[in-house]
Rosetta silent file (secondary structure, phi, psi, omega in degrees, C-alpha in Angstrom):
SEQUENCE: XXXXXXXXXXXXXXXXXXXXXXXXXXXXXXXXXXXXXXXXXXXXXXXXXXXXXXXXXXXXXXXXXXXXXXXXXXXXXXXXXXXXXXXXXXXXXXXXXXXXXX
SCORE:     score description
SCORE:     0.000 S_00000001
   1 L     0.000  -50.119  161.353    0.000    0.000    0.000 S_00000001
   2 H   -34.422  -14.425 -149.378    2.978    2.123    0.907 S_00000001
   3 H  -104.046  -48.800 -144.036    4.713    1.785   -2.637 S_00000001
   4 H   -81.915  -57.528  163.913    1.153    2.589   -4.417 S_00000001
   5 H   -39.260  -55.486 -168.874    0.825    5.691   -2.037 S_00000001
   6 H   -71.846  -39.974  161.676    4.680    6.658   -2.942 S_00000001
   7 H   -52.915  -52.640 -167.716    3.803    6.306   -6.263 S_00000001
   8 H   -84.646   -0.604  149.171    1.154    8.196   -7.232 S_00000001
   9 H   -70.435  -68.328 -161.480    3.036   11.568   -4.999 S_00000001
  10 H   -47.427  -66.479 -179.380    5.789   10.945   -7.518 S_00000001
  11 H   -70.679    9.223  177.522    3.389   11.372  -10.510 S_00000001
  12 H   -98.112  -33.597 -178.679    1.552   13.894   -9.068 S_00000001
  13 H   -71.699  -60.793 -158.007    4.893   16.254   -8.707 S_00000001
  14 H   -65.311  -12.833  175.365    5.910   15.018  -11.778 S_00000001
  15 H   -95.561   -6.103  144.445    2.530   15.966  -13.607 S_00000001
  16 H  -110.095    7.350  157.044    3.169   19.542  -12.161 S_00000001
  17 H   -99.600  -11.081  159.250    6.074   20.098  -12.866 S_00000001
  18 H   -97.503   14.151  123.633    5.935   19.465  -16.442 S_00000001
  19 H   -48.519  -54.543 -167.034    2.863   21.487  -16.456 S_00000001
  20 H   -75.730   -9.280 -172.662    4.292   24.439  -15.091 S_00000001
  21 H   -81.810  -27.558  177.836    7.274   23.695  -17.676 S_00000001
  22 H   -93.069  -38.927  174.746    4.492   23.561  -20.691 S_00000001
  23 H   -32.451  -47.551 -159.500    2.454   26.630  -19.323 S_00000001
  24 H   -75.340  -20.613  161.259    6.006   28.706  -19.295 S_00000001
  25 H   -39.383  -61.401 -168.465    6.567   27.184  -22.891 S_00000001
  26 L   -98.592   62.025  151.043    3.450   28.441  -24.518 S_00000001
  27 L  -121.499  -57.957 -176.523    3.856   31.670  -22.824 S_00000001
  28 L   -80.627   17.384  167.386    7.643   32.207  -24.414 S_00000001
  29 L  -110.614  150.524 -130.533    6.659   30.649  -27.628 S_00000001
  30 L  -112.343  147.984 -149.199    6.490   32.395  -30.666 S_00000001
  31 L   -99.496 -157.908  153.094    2.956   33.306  -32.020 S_00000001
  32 L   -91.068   28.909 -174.599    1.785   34.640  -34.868 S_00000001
  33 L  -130.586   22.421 -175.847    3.812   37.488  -35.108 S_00000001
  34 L   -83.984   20.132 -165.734    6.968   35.260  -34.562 S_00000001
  35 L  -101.607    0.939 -176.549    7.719   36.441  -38.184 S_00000001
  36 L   -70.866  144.540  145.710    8.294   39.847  -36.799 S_00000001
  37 L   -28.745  -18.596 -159.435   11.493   41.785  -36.475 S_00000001
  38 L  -128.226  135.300 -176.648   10.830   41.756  -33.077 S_00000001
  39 L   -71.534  173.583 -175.846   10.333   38.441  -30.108 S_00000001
  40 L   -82.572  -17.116  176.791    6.733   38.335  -29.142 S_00000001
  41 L   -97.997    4.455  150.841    8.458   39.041  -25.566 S_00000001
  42 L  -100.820    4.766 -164.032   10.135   42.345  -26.904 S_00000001
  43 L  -104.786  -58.058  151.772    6.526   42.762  -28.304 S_00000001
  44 L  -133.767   63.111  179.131    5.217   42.900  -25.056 S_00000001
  45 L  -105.805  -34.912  156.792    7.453   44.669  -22.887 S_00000001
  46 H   -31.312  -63.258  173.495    6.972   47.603  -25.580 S_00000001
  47 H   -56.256  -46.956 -174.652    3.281   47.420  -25.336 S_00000001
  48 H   -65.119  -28.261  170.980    3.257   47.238  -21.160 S_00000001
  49 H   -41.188  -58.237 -142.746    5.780   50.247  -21.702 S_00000001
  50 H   -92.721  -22.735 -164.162    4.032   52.276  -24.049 S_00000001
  51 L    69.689 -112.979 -161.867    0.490   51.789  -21.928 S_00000001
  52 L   -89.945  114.886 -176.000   -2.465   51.908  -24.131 S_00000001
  53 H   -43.119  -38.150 -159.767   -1.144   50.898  -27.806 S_00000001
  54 H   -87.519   15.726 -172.715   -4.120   53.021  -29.223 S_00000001
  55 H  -106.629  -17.837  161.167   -2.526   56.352  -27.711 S_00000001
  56 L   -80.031  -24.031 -167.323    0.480   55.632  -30.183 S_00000001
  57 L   -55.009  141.464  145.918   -1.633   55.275  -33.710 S_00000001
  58 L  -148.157  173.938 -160.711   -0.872   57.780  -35.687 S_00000001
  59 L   -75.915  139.817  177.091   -2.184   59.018  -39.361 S_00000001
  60 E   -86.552  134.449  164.174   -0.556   57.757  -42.966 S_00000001
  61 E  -149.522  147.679  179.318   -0.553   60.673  -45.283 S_00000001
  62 E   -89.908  159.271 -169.892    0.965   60.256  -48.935 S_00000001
  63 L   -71.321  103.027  169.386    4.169   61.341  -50.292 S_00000001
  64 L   -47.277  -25.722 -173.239    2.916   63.988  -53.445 S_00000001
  65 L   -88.721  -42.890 -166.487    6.236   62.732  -55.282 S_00000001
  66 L  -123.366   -9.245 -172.438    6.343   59.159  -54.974 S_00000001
  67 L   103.913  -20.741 -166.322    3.074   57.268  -53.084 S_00000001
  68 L   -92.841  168.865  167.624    4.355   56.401  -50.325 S_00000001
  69 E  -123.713  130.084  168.386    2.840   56.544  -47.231 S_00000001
  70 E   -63.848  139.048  160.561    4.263   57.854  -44.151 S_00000001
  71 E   -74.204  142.666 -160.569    3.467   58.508  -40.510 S_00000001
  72 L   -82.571   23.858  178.808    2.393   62.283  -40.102 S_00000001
  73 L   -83.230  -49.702 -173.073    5.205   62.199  -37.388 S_00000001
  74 L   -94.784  -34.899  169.598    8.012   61.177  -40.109 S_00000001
  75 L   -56.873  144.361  179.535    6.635   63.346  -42.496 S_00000001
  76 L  -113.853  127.534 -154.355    7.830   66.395  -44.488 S_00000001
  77 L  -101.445  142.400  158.204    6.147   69.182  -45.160 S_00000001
  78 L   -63.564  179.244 -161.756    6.303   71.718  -47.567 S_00000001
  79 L   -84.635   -1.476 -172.090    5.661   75.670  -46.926 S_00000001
  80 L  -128.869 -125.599 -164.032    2.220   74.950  -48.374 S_00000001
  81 L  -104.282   22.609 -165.246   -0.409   71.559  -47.936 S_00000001
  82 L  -113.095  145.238  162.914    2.142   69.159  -49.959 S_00000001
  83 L   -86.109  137.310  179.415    3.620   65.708  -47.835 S_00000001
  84 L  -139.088  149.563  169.380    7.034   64.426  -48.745 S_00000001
  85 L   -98.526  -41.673  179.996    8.353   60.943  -47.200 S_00000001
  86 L  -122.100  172.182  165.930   11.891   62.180  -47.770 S_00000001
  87 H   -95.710   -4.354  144.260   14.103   64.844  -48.308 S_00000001
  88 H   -32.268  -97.853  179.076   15.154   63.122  -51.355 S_00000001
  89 H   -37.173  -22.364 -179.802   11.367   63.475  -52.838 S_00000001
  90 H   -66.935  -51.259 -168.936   11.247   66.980  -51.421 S_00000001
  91 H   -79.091  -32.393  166.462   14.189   67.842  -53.660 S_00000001
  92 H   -69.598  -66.029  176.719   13.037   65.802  -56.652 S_00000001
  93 H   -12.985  -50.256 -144.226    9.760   67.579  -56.279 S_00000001
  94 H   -81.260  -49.127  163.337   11.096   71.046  -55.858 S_00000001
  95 H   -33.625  -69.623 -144.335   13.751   70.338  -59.641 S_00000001
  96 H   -73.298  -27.228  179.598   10.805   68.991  -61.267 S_00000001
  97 H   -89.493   -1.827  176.144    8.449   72.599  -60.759 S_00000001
  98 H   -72.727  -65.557  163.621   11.590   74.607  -61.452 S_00000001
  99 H    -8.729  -77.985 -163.443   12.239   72.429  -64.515 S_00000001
 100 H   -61.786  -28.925 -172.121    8.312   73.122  -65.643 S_00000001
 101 H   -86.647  -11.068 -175.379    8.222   76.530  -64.869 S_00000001
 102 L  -142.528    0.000    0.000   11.241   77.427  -66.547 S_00000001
């Protein structure tokens, strides 16, 4: 009866400890974002950082030279309502109306 007792303590620590060893697995294992630049556990020590992710969002507006689009953070603006992504495109931009106008 002893040995039967002694057993079935041994598989009950052994059936939590590889529990807590697969919870901490699928905690640290990589999601669907493991294709990211980033671990999913740099993913969210950023987010717990940052507080509410939707306080970070900010608007795409396009580049007038080339299409792309930019955050209106990274963007560069001319003296009037025109968006640039670079100062490259700023500079192509700026050639191309001297060019037309003259």
């Amino acid at each position: 009866m002893q040995r039967i007792l002694l057993l079935v303590v041994v598989l009950l620590v052994a059936w939590r400890i590889l529990a807590a060893i697969g919870r901490r697995m699928s905690e640290n294992s990589p999601g669907a974002d493991s294709f990211s630049r980033f671990s999913p556990e740099a993913r969210r020590r950023r987010t717990q950082r940052s507080g509410d992710p939707r306080e970070t969002v900010e608007e795409l507006v396009e580049c007038i030279s080339c299409g792309t689009f930019v955050p209106t953070g990274r963007a560069l603006s001319s003296g009037d309502d025109r968006v640039f992504c670079s100062e490259f495109c700023r500079q192509r931009e700026a050639t191309t109306s001297d060019n037309e106008q003259g």
